[in-house]
N, C-alpha and C positions, 0 to 999 in steps of 0.2 A: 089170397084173401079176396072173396066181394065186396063188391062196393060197398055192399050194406053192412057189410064186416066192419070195414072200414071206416064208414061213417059212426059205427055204433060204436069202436072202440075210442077214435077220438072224443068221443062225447064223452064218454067213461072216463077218460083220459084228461079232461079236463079242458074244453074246448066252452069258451062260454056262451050263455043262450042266445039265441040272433038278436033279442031284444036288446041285449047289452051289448053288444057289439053295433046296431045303430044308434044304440042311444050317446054312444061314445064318438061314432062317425056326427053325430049332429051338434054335440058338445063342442066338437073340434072346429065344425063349420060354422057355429055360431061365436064360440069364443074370436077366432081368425075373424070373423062376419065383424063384429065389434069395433074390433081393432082398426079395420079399414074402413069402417062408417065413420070412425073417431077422424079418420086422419080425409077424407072427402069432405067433410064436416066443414074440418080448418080451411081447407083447399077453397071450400065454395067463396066461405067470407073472403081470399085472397083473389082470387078470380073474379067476383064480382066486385072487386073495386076499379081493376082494370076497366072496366067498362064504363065507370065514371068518368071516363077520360074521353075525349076526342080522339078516335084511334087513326092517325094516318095509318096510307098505303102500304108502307114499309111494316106498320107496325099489327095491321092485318095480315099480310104475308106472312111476319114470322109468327101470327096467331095459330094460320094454318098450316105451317110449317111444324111445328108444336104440338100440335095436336094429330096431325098425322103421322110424324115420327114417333111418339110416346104411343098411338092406338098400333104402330106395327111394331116397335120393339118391347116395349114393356106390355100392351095389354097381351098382343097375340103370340111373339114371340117368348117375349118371358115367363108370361103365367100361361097360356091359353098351350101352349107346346113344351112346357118345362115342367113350371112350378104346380098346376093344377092336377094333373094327372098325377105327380108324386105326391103331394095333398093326400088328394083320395087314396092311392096306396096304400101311406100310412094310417091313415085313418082306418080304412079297414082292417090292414094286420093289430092295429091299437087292439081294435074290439072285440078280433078272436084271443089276446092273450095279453093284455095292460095288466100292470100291477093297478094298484088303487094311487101312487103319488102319479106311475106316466097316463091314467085314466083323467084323477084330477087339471094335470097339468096338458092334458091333449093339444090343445091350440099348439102351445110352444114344439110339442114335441112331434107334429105334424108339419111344422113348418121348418123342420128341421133343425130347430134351434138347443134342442136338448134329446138325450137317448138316440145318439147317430153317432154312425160310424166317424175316426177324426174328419178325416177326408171332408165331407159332407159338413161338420160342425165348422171347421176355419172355415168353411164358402158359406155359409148361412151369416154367421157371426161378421166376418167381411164385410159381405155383401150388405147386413144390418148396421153397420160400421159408415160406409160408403153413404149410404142415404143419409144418415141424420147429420155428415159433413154437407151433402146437398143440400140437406133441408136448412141448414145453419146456412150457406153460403146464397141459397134464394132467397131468404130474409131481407138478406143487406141490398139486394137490387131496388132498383123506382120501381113505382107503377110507373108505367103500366107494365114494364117488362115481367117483374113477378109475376103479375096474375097472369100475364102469358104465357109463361111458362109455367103454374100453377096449372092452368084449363089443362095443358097439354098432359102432365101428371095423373090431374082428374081424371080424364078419358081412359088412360091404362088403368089407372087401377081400379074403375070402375069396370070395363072389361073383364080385369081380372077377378073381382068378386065374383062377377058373372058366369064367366069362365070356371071355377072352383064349383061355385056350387052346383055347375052342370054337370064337372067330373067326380063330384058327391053322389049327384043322383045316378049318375049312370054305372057307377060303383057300388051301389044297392042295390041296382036293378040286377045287375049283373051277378050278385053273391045271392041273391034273393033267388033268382032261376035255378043257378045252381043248386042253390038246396031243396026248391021243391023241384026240383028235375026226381022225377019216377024212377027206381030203382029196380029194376029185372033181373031179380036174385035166378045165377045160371048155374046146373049142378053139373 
């Protein structure tokens, strides 16, 4: 079979329009988009009280201490080499073949929290688990020490919003070629 075989019988086949397949990839990017402006949002108000303070040496140290361990393991490490790149994966399998609840539901099920292998669901769920103990447990800190450790937070996952929606667009760009890539029907 040719390519163009190929191509034409998936489409018959039930392969959906590329419209709906980015509209689902950007559904998923804005929904997740949301979620982590919701939670930067919070971060800012806690970070910016830090700063209300007179920050001794020590307490700038561990500002930059913080901030540069959270921009290497959580922005670049976690999202920017893990999490973003399988983001966009699923976001694109979504939108050649979602039902209408895993279309509805994209964000969730792009960030692996639903419609995933077990495997994958105990480490999302975990991992979603693990944070909101953190986030419960940097509550109870002073300032200035929260918002230090808040800034540091910010930074990754500001990162990583950055991060995602880079590996969105280059996951468009890349399924986009593909498909107008020219076909040279060979007899």
């Amino acid at each position: 079979m040719t390519e163009l075989e190929s191509r034409t019988a998936a489409t018959m086949a039930g392969a959906r329009h590329p419209l709906w397949a980015t509209l689902t990839m950007l559904w998923a990017s804005v929904g997740f988009s949301v979620l982590i402006l919701y939670g930067l949002a919070k971060l800012a108000t806690a970070t910016a009280g830090a700063f209300s303070f007179a920050l001794a040496p020590h307490h700038i140290a561990a500002l930059i201490v913080s901030v540069l361990a959270m921009a290497w393991f959580e922005g670049y490490r976690g999202f920017q080499q893990s999490f973003s790149p399988r983001f966009a994966a699923r976001a694109a399998e979504l939108g050649e073949g979602a039902t209408a609840p895993q279309a509805l539901l994209a964000p969730l099920v792009c960030m692996g929290l639903l419609w995933a292998p077990r495997r994958r669901l105990i480490g999302a769920w975990s991992l979603t688990a693990g944070i909101v103990v953190l986030v419960l447990l940097f509550r109870q800190l002073p300032q200035p020490w929260r918002g230090i450790l808040d800034a540091g937070v910010f930074v990754g996952l500001s990162w990583g919003l950055v991060a995602t929606w880079g590996a969105v667009a280059a996951t468009l760009i890349e399924r986009r070629q593909q498909r107008d890539r020219p076909v040279v029907a060979t007899d």
